[in-house]
N, C-alpha and C positions, 0 to 999 in steps of 0.2 A: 504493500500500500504506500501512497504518497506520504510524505513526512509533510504536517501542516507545522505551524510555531507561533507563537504570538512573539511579539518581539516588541521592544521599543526603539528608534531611533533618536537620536540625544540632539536635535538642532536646538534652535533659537526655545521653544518651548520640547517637550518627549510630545516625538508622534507613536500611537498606538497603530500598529500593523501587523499582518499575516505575511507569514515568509514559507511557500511550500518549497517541499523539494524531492525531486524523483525520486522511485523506489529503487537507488541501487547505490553499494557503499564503496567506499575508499575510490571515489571519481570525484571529480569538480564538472561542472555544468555550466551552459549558457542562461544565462539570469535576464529576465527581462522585468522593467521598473513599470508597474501601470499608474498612469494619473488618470485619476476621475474629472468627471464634470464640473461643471458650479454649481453654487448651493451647497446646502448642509448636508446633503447624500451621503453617508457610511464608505467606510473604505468597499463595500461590497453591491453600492450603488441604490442603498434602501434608502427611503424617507419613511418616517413612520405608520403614516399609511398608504406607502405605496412599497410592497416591498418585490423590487426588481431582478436584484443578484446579475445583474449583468457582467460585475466585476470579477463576481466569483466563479462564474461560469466560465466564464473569460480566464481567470489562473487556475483552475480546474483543467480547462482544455489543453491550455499549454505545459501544464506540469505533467500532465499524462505522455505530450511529444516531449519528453527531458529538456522541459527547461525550467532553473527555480523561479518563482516569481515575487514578487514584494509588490506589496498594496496597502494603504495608508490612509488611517482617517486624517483629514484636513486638520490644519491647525483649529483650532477650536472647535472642532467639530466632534461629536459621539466622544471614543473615549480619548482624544487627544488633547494639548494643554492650549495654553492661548485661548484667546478671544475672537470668533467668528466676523463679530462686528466689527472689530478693531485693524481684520488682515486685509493687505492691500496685495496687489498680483504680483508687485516684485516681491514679498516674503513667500510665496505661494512658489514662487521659481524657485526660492533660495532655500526652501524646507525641501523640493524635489529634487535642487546637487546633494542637498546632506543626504539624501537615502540612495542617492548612485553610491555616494561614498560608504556608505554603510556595506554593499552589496561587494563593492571594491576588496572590502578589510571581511567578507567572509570568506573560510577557508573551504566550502565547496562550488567555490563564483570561480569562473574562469574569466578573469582580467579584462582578457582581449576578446569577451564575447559577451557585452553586457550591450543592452536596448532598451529605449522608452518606450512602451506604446501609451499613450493620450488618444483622450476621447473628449470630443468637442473643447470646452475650454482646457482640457488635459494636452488635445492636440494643438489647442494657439499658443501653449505655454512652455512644449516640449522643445522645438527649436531654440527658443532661449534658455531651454539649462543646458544645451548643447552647447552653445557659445560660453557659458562658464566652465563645461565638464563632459567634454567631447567624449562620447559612446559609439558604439560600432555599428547603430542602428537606428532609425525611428520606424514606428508604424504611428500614423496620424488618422485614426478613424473621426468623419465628420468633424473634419477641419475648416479652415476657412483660408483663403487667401485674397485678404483685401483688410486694410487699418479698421480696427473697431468702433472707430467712429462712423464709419460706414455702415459696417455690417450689423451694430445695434440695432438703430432708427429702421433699417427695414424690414424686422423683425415685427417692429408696432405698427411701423407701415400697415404690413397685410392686418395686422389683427384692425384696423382701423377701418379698414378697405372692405373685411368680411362683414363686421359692424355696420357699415353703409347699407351692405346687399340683402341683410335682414331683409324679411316678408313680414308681411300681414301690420295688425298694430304695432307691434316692437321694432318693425323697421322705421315706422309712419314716425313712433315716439323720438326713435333715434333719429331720424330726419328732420326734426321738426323742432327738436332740442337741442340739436346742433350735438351731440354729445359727444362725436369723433373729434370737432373743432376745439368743444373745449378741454376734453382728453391731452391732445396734440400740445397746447397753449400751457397747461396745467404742466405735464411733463417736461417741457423744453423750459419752464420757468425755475421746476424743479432741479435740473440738471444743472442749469445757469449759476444758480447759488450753489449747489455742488463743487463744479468744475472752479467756482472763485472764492471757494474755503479752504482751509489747510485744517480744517477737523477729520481726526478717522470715523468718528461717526455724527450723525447731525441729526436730530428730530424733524420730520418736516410731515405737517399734518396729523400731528397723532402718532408717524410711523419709525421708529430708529432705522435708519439705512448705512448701510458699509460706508459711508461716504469716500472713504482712502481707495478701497477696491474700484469702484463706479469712477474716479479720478483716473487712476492709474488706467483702469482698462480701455478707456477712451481715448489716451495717450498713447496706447499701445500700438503699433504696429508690428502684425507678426511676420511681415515682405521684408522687413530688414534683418530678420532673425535666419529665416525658410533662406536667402540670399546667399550666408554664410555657410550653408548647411554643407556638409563634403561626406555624410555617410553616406550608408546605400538608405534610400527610404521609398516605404509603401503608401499610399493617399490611398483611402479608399471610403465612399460614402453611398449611402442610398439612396434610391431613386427616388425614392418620395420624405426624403427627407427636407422637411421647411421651413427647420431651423437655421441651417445652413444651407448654401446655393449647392448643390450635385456637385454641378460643373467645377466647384473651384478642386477637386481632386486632381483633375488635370494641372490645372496652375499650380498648386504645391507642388506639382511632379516635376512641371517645366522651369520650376522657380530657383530650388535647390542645384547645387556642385553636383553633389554627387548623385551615383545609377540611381533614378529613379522609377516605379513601377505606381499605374495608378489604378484603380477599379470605380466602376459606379454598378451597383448591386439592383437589380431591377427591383420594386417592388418594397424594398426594405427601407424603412425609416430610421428616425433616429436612436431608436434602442435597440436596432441590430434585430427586427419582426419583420415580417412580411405582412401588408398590409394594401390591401385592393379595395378597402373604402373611399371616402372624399377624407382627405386631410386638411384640418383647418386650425390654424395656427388657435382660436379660442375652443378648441374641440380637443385638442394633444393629450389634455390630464384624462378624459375620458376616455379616449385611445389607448393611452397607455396601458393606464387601468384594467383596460377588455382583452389585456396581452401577457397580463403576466404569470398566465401557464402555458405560456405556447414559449416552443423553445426556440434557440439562437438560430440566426440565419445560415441555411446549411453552407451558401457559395459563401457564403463572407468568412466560414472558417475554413473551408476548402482555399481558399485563396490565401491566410494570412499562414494556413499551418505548409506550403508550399512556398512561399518567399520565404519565410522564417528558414525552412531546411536549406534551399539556394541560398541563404545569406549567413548561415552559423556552422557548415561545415566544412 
């Protein structure tokens, strides 16, 4: 059987993490580092009422093809230390070198075979711990390639857009209330004061928000990070995924030094399902929801457990 472990890693605050590792002794192994998503999500991709395991499924699959894997509740998040509200993206990078290195200093990690894979804000973030602590690999599931300040806004974009097309009274009310317009106005005022505080976090309407994260990530560009990239790396997203554009798997792919390979998975969304309903960005948590006993996408692990072998032996 696989060897699981709880572990701690000693950065800025102890991140709480699972470290598996193949069923076989006196060997060292290819280690692969997974970063989760954003939000408070568990190192194993749960929310408390939503519980996903996409993570776990995900170092599951790959401990079984020999690789060990390390996975990590966020800084303040589940059982890790710090404050949720207080971390900004650049600590978020700098808690993901301290767990390459962590992986480095174990004595069943093979050195010169260590990889990130990131999944959505895991994959905007992975290229920048590359640039501080260069690894031999990335896998960037539903990435993005284009500055944050872009690819936010068009996020509430559609949700704003779906809000218009409403039917019946509830369109009529939303038309006729302007409620998209002052949504838009509300947000952007929101942001405004955000973007020209230097608080890590700010009250605004009742609500505590990251304020330092929401700064930083708007700051962020990950074309300057993906630019520098010089491992071998895989992009790959789904088809009906609307969190992020498909297409930019491509772009990561084109973007990056080094061999890159890219996928767009037909059919599959952002949590790695197959999904042939209407996807609507204020419909996702219900989505989600209706998904999570159906298992992982089969070509999306056909694909990643096939570059991983071409790229770690």
């Amino acid at each position: 059987m696989n060897k699981s472990n709880e572990v701690i890693i000693q950065a800025t605050y102890p991140l709480s993490g699972t470290l598996t590792i193949p069923d076989e002794s006196n060997s060292t192994f290819p280690a692969i580092l997974i970063i989760t998503g954003s939000g408070k999500g568990d190192r194993n991709g749960n929310l408390k009422k939503m519980k996903m395991n996409i993570y776990k499924d995900l170092a599951d699959f790959l401990t079984l093809r020999g690789f060990v894997t390390l996975r990590y509740d966020k800084r303040g998040t589940s059982q890790s230390g710090g404050n949720f509200l207080e971390t900004g993206l650049a600590d978020l990078i700098d808690d993901a070198v301290e767990c390459i290195k962590f992986l480095q200093s174990h004595p069943k990690v093979d050195n010169n075979r260590i990889l990130i894979l990131g999944h959505s804000e895991g994959a905007l973030i992975a290229p920048a711990v590359f640039n501080k602590i260069p690894v031999s690999g990335l896998v960037l599931l539903a990435g993005a390639a284009e500055p944050s300040k872009d690819l936010l806004p068009r996020q509430n974009e559609l949700a704003y857009a779906e809000l218009n097309r409403k039917n019946g009274i509830k369109g009529w009310l939303i038309r006729t209330l302007k409620v998209t317009e002052k949504a838009r106005k509300q947000n952007s005022k929101i942001l405004t004061k955000i973007i020209h505080s230097d608080k890590a976090v700010m009250r605004l309407q009742g609500v505590k928000l990251n304020a330092k994260w929401l700064r930083e990530i708007y700051a962020y560009n990950v074309c300057d990070y993906l630019k520098e990239v010089t491992c071998p790396v895989l992009a790959i997203t789904g088809e009906k995924d609307i969190q992020v554009p498909p297409e930019h798997a491509k772009l990561m792919a084109e973007m990056v030094k080094g061999e890159a390979e890219w996928h767009i998975i037909p059919d599959m969304n952002h949590i790695f399902r197959k999904y042939e309903g209407q996807h609507t960005m204020l419909g996702l948590l219900k989505e989600y929801k209706s998904q999570l006993n159906q298992p992982m996408d089969k070509e999306l692990l056909d694909v990643l457990g096939t570059w991983l072998q071409r790229n770690t032996n």
